[in-house]
ZAKOLGU-600061 format. One record per residue: residue in one letter; x, y, z of N, C-alpha, C in turn. Coordinates in steps of 0.05 Angstrom, whole numbers, plus 32768, in hexadecimal, padded with zeros to 4 digits. Example, Ala and Ser with C-alpha at 12.3 -4.5 7.8 and 13.67 -1.06 7.14 Angstrom:
% residues 2
a81087F8E809C80F67FA6809C81087FBE809C
s81017FD3808E81117FEB808F81028001809D
END
This chain:
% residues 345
x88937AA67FAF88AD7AB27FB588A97AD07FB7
x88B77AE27FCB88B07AFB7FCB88C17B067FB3
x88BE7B1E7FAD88CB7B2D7F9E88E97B337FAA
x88F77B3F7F9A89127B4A7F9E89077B627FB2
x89267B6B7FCC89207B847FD089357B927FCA
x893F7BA37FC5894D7BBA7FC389557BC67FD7
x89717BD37FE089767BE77FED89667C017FF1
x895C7C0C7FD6894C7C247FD589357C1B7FDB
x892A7C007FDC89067BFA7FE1890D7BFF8002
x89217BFE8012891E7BFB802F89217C1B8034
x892A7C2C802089247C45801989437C588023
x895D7C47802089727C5C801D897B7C4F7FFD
x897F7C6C7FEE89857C667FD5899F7C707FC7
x89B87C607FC189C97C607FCC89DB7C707FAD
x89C67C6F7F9B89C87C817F7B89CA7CA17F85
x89AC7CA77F9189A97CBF7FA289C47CCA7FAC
x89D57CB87FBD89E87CC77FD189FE7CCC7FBD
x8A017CB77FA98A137CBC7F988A167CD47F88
x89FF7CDA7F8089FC7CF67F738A017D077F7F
x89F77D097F9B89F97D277FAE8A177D257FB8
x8A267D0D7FAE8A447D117FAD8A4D7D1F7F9C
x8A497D167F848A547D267F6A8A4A7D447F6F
x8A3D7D447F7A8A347D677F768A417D6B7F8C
x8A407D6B7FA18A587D767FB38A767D7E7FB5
x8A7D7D627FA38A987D687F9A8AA97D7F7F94
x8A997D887F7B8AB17DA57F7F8AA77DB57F8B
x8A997DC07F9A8A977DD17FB28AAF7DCC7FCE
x8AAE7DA97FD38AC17DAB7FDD8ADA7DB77FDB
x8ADD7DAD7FBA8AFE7DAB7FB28B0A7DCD7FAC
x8AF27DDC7FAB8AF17DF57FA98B017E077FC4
x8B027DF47FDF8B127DFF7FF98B2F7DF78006
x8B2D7DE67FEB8B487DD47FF88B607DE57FFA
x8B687DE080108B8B7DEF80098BA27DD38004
x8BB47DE57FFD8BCC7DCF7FFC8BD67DB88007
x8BCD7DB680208BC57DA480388BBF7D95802D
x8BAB7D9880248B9A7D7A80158BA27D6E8005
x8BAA7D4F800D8BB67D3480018BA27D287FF5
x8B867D287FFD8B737D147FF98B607D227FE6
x8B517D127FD68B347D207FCF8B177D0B7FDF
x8B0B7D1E7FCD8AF07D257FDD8AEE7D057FD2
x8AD67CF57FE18ACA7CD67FDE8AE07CC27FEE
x8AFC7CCC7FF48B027CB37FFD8B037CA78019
x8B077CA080298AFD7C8C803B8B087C9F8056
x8B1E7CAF80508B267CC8806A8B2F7CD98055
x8B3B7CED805D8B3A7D0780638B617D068061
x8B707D1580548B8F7D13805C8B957D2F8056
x8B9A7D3B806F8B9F7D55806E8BC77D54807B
x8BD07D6480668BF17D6C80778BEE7D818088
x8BFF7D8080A28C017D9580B08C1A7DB080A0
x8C067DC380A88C157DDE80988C307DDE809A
x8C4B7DE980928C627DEC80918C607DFB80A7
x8C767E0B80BE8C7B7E2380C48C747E1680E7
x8C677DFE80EA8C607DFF810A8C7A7DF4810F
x8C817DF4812D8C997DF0813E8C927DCF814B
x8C737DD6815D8C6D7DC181648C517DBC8164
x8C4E7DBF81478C237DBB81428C1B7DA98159
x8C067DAB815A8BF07DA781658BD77DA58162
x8BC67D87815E8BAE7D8C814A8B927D928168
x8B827DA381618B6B7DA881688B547DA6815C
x8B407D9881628B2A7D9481598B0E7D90816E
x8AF87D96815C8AE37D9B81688AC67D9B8157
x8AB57D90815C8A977D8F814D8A847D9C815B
x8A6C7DA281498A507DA581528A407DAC813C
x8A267DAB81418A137DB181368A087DCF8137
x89EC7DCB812B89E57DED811E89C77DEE812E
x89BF7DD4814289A77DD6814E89937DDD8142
x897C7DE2814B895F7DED814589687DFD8122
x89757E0B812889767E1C8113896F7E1480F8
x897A7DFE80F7897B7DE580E289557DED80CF
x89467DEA80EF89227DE580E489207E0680DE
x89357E1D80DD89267E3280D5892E7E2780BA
x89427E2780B789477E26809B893C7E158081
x89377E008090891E7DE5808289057DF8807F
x89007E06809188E87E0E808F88E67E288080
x88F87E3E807688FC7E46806188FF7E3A8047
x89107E1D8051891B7E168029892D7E278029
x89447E29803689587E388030896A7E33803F
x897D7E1B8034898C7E0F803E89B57E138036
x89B37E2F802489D07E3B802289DE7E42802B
x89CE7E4B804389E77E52805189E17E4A8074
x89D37E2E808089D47E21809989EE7E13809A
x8A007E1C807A8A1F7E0680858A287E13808D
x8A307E2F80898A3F7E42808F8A417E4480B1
x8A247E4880B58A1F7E4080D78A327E2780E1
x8A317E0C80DA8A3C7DF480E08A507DFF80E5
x8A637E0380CC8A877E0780CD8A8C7E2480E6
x8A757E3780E58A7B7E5381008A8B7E418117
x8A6D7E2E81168A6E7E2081338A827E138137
x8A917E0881278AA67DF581298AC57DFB812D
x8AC77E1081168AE37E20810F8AE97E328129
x8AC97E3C812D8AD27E5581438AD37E4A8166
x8AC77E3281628AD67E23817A8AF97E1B817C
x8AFE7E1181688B197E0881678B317E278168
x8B2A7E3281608B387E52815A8B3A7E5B817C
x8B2F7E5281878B367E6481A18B4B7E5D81A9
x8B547E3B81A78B757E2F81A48B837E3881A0
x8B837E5081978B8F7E56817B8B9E7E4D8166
x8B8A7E38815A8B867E2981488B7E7E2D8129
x8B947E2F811B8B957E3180FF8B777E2080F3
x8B607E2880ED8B537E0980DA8B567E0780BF
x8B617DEC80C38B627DD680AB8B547DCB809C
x8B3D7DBF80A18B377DAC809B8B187DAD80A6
x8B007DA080A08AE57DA180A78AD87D8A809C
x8ACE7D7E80A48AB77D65809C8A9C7D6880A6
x8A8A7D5F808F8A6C7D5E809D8A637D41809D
x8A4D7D4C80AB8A3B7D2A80B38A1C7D3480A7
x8A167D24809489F87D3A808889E77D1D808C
x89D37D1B809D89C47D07809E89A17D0E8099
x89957D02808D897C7D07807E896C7CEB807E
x89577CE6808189417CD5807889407CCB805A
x894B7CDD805289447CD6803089557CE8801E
x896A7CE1801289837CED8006896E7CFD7FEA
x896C7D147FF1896B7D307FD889847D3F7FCF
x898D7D367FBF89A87D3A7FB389AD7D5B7FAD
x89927D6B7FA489947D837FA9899A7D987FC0
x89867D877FD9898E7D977FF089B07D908001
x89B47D787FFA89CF7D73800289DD7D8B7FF4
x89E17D8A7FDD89F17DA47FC989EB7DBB7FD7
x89D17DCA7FE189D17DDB7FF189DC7DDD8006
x89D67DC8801489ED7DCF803A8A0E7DD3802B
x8A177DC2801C8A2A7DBE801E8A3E7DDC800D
x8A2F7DEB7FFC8A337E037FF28A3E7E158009
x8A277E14801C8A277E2080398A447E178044
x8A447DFD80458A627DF980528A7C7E088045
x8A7B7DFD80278A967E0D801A8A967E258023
x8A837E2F801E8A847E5580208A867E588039
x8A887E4B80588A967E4D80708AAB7E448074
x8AAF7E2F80698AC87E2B80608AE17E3C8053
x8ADB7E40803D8AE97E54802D8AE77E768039
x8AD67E71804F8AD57E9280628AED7E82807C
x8AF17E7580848AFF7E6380A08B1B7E698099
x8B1D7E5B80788B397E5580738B437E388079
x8B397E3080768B347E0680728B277DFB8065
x8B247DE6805F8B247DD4804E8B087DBD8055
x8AF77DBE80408AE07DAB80468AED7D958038
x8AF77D82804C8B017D6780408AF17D508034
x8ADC7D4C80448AC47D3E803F8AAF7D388057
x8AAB7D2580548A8E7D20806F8A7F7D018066
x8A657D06806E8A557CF1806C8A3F7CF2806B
x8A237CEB80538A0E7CEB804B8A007CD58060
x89F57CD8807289E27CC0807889CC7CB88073
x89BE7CA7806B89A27CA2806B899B7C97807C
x897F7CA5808C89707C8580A389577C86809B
x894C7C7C808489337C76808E89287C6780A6
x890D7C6A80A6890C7C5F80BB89037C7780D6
x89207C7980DD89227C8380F289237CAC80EC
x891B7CB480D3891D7CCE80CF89097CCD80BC
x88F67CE580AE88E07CED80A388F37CEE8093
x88E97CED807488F67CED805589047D078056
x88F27D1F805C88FC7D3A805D890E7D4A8076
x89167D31808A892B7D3E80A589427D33809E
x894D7D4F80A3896B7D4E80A8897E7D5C80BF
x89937D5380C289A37D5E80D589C37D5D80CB
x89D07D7180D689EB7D7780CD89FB7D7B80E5
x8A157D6D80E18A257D7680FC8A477D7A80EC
x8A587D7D80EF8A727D8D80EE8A8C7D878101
x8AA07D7B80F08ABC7D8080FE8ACE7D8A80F3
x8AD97D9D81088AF37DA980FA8B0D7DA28107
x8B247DA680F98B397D9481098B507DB180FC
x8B647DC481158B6F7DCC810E8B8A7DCA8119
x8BA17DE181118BB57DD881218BCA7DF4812C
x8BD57DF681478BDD7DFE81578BFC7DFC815C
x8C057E1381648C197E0E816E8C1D7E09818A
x8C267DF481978C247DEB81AB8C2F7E0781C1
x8C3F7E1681BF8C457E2881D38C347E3C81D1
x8C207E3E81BD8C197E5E81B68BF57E4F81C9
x8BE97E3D81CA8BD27E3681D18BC97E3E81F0
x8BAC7E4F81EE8BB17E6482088BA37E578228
x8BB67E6082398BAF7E4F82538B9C7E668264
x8B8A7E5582778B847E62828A8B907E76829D
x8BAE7E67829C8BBE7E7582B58BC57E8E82AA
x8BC57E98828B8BD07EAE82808BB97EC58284
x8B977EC9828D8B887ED982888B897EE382A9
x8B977EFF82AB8B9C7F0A82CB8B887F2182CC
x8B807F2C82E18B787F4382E58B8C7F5682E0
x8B737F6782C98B857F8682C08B767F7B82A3
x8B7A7F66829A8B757F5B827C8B4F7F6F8279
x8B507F66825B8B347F7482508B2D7F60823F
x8B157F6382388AFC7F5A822F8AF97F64820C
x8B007F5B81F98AF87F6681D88AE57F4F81D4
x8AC97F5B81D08ABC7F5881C28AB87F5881A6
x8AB17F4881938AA67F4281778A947F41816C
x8A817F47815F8A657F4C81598A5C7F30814F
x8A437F2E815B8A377F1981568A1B7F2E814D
x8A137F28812B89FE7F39812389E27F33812D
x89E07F16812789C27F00812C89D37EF28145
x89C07ED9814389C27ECA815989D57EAF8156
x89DC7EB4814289F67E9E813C89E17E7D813A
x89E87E6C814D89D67E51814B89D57E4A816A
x89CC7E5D818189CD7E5A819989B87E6281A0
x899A7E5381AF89837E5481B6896B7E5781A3
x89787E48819789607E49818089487E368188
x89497E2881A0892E7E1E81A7891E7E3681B0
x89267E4B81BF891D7E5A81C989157E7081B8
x89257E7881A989217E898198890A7E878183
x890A7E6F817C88F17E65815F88DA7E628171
x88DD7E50818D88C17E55819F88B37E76819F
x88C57E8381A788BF7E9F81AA88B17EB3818C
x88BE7EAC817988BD7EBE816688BA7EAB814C
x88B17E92814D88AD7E89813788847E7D8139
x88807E7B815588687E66815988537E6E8153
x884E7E8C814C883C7E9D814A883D7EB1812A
x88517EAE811D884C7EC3810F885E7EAE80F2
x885E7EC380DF88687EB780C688867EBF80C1
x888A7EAC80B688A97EB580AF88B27EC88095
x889A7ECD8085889B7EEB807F88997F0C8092
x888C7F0C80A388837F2180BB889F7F3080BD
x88A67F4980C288B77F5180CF88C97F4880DD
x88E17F4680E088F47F3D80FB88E57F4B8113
x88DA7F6D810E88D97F74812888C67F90811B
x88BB7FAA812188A67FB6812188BD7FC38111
x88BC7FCB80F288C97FD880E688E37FCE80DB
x88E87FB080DC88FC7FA980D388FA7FAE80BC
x89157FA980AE891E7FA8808E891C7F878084
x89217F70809089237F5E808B89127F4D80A2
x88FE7F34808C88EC7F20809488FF7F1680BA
x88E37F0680C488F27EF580E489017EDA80CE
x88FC7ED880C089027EBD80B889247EC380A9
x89267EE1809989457EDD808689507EE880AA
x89487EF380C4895C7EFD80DD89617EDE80E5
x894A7ED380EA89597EB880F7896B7EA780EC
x89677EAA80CD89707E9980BD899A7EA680B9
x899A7EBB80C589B57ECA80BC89CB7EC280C6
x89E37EBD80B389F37EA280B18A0E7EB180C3
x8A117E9E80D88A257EA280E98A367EB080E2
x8A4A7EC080EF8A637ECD80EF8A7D7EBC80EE
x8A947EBD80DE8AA57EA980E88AC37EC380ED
x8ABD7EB381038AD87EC481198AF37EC08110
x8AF57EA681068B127E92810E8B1E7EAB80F8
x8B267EB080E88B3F7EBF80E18B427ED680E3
x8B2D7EE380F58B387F0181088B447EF38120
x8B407EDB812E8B437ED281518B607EC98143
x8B617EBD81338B7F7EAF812C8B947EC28129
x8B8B7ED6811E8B9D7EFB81138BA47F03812A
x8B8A7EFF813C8B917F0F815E8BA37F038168
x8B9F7EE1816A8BB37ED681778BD17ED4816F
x8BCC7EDA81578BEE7EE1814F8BF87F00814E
x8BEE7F0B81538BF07F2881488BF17F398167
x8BDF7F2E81788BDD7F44818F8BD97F4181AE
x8BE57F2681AF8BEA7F2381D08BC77F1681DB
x8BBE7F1181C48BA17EFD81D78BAA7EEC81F2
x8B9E7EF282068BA37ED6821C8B897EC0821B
x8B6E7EC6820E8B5F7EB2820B8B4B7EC381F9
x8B3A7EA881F28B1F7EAD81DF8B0C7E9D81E5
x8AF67EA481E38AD97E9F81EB8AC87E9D81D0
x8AC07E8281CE8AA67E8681BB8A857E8981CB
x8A7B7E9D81BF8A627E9D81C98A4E7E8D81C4
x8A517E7781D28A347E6181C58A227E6081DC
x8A187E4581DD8A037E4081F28A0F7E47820C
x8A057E58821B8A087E5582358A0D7E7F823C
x8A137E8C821E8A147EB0821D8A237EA98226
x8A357EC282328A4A7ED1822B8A587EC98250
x8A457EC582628A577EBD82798A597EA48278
x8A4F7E91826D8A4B7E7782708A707E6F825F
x8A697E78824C8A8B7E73823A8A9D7E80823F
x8A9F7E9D824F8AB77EA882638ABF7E978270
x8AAC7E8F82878AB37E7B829B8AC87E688290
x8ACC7E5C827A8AD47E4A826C8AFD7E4D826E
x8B027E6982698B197E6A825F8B2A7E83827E
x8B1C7E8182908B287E8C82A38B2D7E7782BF
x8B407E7682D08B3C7E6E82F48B347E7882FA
x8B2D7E70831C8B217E7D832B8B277E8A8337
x8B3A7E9B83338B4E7EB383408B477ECE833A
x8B3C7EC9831F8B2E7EE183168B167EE2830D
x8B087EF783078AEE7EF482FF8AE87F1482E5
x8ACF7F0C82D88ACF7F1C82C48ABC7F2882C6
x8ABE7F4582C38AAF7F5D82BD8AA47F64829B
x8A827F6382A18A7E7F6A82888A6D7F888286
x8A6B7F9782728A5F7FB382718A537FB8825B
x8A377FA882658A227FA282548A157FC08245
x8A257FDC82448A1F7FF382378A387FEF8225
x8A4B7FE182208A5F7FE7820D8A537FD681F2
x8A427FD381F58A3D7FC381D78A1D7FC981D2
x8A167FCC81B389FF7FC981AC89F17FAF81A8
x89DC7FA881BA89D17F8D81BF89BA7F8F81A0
x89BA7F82819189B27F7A816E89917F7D817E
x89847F85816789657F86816B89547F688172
x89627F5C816789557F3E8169894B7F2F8185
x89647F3D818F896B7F3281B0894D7F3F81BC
x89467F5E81B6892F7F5F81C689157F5781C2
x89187F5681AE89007F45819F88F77F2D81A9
x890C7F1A81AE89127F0181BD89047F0F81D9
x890E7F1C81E389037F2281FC88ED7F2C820E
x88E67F3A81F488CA7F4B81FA88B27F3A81EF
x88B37F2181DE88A97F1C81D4889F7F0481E1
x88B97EF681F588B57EDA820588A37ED5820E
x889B7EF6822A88B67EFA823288CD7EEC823C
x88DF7EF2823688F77EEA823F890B7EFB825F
x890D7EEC8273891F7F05827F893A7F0F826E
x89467F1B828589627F27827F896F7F108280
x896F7F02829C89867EEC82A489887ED78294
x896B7ED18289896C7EBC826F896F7EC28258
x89767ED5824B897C7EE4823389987EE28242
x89A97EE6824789C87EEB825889C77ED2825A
x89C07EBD826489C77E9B826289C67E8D824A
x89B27E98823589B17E85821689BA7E998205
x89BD7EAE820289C77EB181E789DD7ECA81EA
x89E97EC981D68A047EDE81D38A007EFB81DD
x89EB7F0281DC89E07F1D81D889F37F3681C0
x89FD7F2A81B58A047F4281998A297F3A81A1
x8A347F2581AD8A517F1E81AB8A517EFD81AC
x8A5C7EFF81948A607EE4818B8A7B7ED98193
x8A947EEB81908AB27EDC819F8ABD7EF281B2
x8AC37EEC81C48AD07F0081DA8AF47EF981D7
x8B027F1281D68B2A7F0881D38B2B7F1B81F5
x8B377F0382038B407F14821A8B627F1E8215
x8B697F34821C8B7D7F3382148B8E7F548227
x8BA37F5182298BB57F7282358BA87F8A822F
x8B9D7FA182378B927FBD823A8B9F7FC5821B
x8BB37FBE821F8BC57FD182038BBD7FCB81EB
x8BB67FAD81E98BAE7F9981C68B947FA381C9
x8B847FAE81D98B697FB081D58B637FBE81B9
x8B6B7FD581BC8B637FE781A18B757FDF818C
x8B8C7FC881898B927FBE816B8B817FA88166
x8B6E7F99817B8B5C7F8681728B4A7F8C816B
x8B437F9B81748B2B7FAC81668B2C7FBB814C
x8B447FC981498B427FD1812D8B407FB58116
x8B4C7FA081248B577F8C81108B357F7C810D
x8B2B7F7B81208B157F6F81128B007F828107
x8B017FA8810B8AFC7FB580F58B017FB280D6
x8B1B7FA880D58B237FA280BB8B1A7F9180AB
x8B0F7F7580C18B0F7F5D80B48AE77F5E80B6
x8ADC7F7980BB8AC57F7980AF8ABB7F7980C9
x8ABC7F7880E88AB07F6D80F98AA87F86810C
x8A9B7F8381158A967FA281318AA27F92814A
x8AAD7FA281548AC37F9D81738ABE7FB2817A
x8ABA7FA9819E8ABE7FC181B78AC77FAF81CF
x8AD47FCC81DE8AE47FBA81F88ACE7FB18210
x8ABF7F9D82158AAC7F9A82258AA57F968241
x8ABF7F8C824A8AC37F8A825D8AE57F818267
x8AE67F7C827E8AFA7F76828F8B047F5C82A2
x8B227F5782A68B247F3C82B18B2D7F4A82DA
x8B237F4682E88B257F5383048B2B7F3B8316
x8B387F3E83318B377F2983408B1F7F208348
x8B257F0383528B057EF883558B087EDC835B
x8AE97ED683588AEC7EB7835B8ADB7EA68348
x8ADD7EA883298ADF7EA383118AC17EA5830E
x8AB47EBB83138A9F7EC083118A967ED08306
x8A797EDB82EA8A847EF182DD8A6C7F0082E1
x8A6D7F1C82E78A617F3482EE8A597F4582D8
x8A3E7F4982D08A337F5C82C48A327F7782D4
x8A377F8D82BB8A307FA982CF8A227FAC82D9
x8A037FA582CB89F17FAD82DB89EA7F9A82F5
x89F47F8B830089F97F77831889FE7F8A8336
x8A177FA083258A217FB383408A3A7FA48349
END
């Protein structure tokens, strides 16, 4: 007769996940707002919609933290890759202009380490509790099998809510409108295949970021996203925004394109902003061209507010306030939804 097998002999161990629950727990419960009907472990999530909307409107949206994930494995320094997750998530939904509520993860691993779970998920509260929403809960997966004991991957949803008249259209961004830029310090979690090819394949992740840096390549790559959503939410209530842009895959014309027609087109003035040291590094070091540095990554602007000539300089002070560097970068011109760098002509 064979022996007994076990759940944990086929190698998901189901004690393990339990623990890296209890330790998660109050980190979650640490973001909750009032909203929250439910606690953390139960089967969904019950969030109330805020008092004060006319005609809410829920918005939501996920993604992941890509490549970035293996710098951080490959440091051992997994505190703050949540913070990245929730950027990506919150600061998509916020261009709605979308209040966020609420956030769930998906943490899937080969082999449940109850410690490193406690680490991502620290990372989440503390983006969380920067967002102004609520880590409701999520989901631990194990696959053996099909993942190495030590891989993992994390992905993110956030679910917020809108006022149905205030949510911004294409038809509202005309020529005359301008361009506020937001500082993006590092590279947020956009081209990081490219980036770790370039600057990771060859050298140590102690080494310089760059010939005289202050800080290792490994703590620049590793530096934990910006979260926009409650300066873009301030704007949108406070100062006549007609749209917002997150800067992810695709830089800064690829996600313009996104929130304008084809009636107009956008001007950018690639001398109004200081492009972050990293970017050349990335480039000189590829090499990389221009056009593909301008197609994968932000280059030093992480959310663009298009918005009336006049709000320019109160959006900008306002995300002075809220800690951020802003300049006016460019312009919305007639066209045919196509977007023009200065140096183009």
């Amino acid at each position: 007769m064979k022996p007994e097998i076990s759940y944990a002999d086929s190698g998901v161990d189901i004690d393990a996940a339990d623990d890296a629950v209890r330790r998660l727990t109050p980190h979650a419960q640490s973001t909750f707002r009032p909203e929250v009907l439910s606690e953390v472990g139960g089967f969904g999530s019950v969030v109330a919609i805020p008092a004060g909307y006319k005609e809410p409107v829920l918005v939501s949206g996920n993604d992941g933290v890509g490549t970035k994930l293996l710098v951080a494995q490959k440091l051992g320094k997994l505190d703050t890759i949540g913070i990245d997750l929730v950027a990506m998530c919150v600061d998509d939904i916020v261009t709605s202009a979308a209040e966020p509520l609420f956030f769930l993860d998906q943490i899937t691993v080969g082999a449940v380490n109850a410690a490193v779970i406690e680490q991502l998920v620290i990372g989440m509260a503390a983006g969380c509790s920067e967002a102004g929403c609520s880590l409701t809960g999520g989901e631990i997966a194990e696959h053996p099998g099909s993942m190495a004991a030590d891989d993992i991957d994390i992905s993110g949803f956030a679910v917020g809510v809108a006022e149905r008249s205030e949510i911004p259209s294409h038809d509202a961004v005309v020529a005359g409108d301008v361009l506020v830029g937001i500082a993006s310090p590092g590279i947020r979690c956009n081209g990081y295949s490219l980036a770790r090819q370039v600057l990771m394949d060859d050298r140590s992740m102690d080494d310089p970021a760059w010939i005289g840096a202050d800080r290792s390549i490994g703590d620049e790559l590793l530096r934990p996203s910006v979260i926009y959503a409650p300066t873009v939410l301030q704007a949108f209530k406070g100062f006549g925004v007609r749209a917002a842009a997150h800067i992810t895959g695709g830089g800064l014309a690829g996600n313009l394109r996104r929130v304008i027609n084809d009636n107009v087109s956008i001007e950018l003035d690639l001398n109004r902003w200081p492009r972050p040291r990293i970017f050349e590094e990335i480039a000189s070091r590829g090499p990389v061209s221009e056009a593909e540095m301008r197609k994968v990554f932000n280059l030093g602007v992480g959310m663009v507010l298009v918005s009336p000539p006049e709000q320019a300089k109160p959006i900008i002070e306002l995300a002075n306030r809220n800690g951020h560097d802003a300049w006016l970068i460019g312009q919305i011109a007639r066209g045919n939804g196509d977007v023009r760098w200065s140096e183009d002509g």
